[in-house]
Backbone as CSV, one residue per row, in Angstrom:
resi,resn,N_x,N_y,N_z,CA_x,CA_y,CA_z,C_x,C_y,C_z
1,UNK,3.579,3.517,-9.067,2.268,3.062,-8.678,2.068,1.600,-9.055
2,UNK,2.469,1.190,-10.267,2.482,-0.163,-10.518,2.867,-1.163,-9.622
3,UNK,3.905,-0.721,-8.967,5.366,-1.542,-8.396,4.130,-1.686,-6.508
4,UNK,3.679,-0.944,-6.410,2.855,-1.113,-4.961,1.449,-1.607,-6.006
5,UNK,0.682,-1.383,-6.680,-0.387,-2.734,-7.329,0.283,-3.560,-7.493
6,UNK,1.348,-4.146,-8.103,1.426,-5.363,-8.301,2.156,-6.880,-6.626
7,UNK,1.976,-5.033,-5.579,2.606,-6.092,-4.841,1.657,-6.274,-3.789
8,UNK,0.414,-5.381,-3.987,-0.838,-5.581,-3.331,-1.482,-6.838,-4.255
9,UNK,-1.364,-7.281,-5.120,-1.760,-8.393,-6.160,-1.106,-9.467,-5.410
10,UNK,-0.232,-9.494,-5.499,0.611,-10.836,-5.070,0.707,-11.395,-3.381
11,UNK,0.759,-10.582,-2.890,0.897,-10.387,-1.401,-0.783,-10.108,-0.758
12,UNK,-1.827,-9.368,-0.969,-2.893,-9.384,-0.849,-4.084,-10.375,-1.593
13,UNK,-3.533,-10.711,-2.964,-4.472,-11.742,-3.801,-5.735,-10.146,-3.714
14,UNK,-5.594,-9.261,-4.415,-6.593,-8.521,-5.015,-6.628,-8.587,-6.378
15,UNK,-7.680,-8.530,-7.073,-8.086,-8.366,-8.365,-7.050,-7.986,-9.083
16,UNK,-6.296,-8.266,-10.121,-5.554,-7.076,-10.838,-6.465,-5.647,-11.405
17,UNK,-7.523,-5.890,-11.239,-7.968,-4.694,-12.284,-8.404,-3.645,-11.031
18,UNK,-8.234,-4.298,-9.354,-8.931,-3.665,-8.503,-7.895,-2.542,-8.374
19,UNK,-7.816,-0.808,-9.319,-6.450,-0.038,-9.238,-7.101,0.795,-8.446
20,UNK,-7.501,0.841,-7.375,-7.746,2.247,-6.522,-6.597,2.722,-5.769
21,UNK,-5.827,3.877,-6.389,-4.698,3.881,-5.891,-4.395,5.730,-6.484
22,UNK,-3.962,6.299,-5.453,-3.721,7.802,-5.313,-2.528,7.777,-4.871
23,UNK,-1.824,8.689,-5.769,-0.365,9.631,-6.079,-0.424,10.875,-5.404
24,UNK,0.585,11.112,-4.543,0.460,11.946,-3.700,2.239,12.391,-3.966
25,UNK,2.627,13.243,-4.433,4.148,13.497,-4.838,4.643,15.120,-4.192
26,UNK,5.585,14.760,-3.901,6.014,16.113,-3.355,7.609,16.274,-3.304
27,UNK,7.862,17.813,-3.979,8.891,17.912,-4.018,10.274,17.706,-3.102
28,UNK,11.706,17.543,-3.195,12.360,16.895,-2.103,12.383,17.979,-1.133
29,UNK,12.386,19.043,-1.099,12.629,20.067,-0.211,11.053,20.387,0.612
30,UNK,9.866,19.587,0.306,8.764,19.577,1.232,8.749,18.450,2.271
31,UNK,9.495,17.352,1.728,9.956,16.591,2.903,10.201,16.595,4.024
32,UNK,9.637,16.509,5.194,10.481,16.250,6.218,10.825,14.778,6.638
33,UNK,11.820,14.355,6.748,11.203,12.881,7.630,11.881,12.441,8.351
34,UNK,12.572,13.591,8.607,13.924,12.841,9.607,14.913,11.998,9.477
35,UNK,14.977,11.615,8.567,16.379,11.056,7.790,17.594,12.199,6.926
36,UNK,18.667,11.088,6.973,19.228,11.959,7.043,19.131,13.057,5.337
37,UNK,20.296,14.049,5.176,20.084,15.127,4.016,20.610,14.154,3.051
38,UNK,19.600,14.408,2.077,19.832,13.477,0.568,18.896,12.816,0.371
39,UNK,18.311,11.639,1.462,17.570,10.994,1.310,16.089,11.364,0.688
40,UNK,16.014,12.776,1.063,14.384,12.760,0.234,14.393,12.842,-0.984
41,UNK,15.655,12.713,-1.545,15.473,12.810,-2.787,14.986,11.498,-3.314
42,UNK,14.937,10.369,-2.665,14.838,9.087,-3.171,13.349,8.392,-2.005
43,UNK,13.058,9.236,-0.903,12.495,8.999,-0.256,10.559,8.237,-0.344
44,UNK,9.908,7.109,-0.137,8.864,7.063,-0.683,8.589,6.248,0.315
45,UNK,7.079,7.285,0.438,6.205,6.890,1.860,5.189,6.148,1.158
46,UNK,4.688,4.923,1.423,3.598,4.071,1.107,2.590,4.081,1.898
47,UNK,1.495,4.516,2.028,0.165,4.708,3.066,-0.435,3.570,1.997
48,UNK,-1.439,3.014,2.729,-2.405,2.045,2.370,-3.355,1.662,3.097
49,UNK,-4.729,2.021,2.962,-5.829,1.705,3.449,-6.588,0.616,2.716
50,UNK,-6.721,-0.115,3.989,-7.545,-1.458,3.482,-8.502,-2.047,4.553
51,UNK,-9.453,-3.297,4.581,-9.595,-3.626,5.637,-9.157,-4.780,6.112
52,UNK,-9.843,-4.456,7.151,-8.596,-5.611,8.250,-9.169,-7.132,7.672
53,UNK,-8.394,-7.899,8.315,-8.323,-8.979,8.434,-7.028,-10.436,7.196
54,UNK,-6.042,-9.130,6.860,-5.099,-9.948,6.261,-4.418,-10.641,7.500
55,UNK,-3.629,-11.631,7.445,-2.917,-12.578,8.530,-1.255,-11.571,8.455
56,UNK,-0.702,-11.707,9.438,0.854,-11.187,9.577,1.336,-11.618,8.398
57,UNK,1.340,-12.790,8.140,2.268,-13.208,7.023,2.118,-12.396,5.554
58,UNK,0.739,-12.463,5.303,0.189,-11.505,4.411,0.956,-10.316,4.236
59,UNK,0.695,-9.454,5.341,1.358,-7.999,5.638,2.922,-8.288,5.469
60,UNK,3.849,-8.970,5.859,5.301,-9.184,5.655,5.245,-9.316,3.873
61,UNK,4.637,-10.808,3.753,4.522,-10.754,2.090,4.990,-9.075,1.353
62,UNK,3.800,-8.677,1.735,3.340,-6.856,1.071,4.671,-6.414,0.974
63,UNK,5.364,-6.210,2.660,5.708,-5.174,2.642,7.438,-5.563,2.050
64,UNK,7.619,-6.831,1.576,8.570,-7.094,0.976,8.542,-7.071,-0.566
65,UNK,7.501,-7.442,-1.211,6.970,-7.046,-1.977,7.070,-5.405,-2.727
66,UNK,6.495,-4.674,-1.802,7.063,-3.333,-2.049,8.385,-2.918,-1.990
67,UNK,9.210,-3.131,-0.957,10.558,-2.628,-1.521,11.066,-3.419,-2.423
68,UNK,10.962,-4.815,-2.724,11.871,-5.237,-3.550,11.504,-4.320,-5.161
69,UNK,9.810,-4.369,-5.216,9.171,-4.159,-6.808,9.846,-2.369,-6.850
70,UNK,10.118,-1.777,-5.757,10.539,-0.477,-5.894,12.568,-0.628,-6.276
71,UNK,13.041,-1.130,-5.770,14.084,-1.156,-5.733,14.417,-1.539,-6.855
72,UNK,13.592,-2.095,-7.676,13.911,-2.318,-9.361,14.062,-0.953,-10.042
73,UNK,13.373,0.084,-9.244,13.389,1.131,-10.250,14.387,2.360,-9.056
74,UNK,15.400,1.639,-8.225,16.599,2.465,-7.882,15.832,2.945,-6.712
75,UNK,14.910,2.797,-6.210,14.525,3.092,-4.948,15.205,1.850,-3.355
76,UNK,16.094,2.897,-2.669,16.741,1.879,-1.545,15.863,1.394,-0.533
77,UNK,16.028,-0.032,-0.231,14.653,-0.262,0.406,14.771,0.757,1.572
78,UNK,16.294,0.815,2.329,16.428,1.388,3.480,15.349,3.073,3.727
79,UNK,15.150,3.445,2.003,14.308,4.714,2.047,12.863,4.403,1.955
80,UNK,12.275,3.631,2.007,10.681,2.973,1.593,10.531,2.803,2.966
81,UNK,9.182,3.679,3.723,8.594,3.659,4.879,7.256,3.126,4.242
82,UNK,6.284,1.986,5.126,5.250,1.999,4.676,4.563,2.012,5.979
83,UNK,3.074,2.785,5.741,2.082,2.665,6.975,0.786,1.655,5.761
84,UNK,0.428,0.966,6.786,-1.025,0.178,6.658,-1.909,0.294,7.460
85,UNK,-3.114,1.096,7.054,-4.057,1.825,7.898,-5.504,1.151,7.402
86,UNK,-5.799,-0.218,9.110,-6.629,-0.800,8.420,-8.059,-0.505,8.738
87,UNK,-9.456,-1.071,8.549,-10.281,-0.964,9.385,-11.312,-2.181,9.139
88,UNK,-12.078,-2.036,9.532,-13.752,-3.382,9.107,-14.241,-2.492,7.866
89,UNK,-14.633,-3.638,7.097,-15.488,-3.344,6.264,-16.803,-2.589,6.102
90,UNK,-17.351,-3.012,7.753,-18.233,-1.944,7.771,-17.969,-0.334,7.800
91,UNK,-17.159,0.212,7.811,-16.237,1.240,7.663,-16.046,2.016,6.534
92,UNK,-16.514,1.103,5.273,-16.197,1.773,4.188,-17.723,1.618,3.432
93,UNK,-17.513,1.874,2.150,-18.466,1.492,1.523,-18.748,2.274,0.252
94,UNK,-19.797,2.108,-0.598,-20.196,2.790,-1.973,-21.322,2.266,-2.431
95,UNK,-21.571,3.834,-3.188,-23.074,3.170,-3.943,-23.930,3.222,-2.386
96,UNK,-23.828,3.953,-1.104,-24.716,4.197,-0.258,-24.452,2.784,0.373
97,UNK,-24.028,1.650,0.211,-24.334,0.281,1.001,-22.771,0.435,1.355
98,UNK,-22.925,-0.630,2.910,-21.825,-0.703,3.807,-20.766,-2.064,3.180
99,UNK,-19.737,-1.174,2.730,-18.531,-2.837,2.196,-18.953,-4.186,2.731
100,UNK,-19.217,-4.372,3.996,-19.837,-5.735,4.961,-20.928,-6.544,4.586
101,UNK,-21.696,-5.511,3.383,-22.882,-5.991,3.214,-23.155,-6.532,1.288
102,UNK,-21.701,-6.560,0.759,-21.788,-6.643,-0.808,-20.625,-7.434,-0.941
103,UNK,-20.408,-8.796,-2.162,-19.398,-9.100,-2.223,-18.138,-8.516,-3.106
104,UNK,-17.318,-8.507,-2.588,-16.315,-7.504,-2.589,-15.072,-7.613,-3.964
105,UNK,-15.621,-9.063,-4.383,-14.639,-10.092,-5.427,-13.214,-10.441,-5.230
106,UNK,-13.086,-10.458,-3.875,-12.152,-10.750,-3.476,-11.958,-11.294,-1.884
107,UNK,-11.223,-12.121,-1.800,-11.156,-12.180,0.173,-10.454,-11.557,0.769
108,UNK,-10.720,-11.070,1.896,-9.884,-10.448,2.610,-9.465,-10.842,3.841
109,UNK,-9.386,-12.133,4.295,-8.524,-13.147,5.028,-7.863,-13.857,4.291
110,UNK,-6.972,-13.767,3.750,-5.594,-13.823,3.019,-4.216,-13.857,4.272
């Protein structure tokens, strides 16, 4: 979990302390993913919801970012799938008010 915060830090410019971040683990034999046999043993899917408006370069940053910070800990990048699932700010929100409408302490055109 660290290794994807610290590369949403660097590559996104979010807060360090901003950790909203859910572990979702599953054993190798619940896997499916269509690769080949072995691989789930090492296999790690990265989902990430955010909102839009990072630039391409941004998103490349990330997603190099993530395999390299994983591959420190023996994960092959060739096994690191990531999805980025974005939306508007108005989209989200807390505390009853719409994300669009509070500052967020951070930018999100990066």
């Amino acid at each position: 979990m660290n290794a994807v915060h610290d590369a949403l830090v660097a590559a996104f410019k979010i807060p360090v302390e901003d950790r909203f971040i859910r572990l979702a683990e599953f054993a190798p034999h619940a896997m499916v993913n269509g690769l080949h046999d072995g691989v789930s043993d090492t296999y790690v899917r990265v989902t990430i919801d955010c909102f839009s408006g990072r630039s391409i370069a941004a998103k490349r940053e990330l997603y190099r970012e993530i395999v390299d910070r994983l591959g420190e800990h023996g994960v092959p990048r060739e096994h690191v799938s990531i999805l980025l699932r974005e939306g508007p700010p108005e989209n989200g929100g807390a505390g009853g008010v719409a994300a669009s409408d509070y500052d967020l302490g951070f930018e999100i055109n990066v």
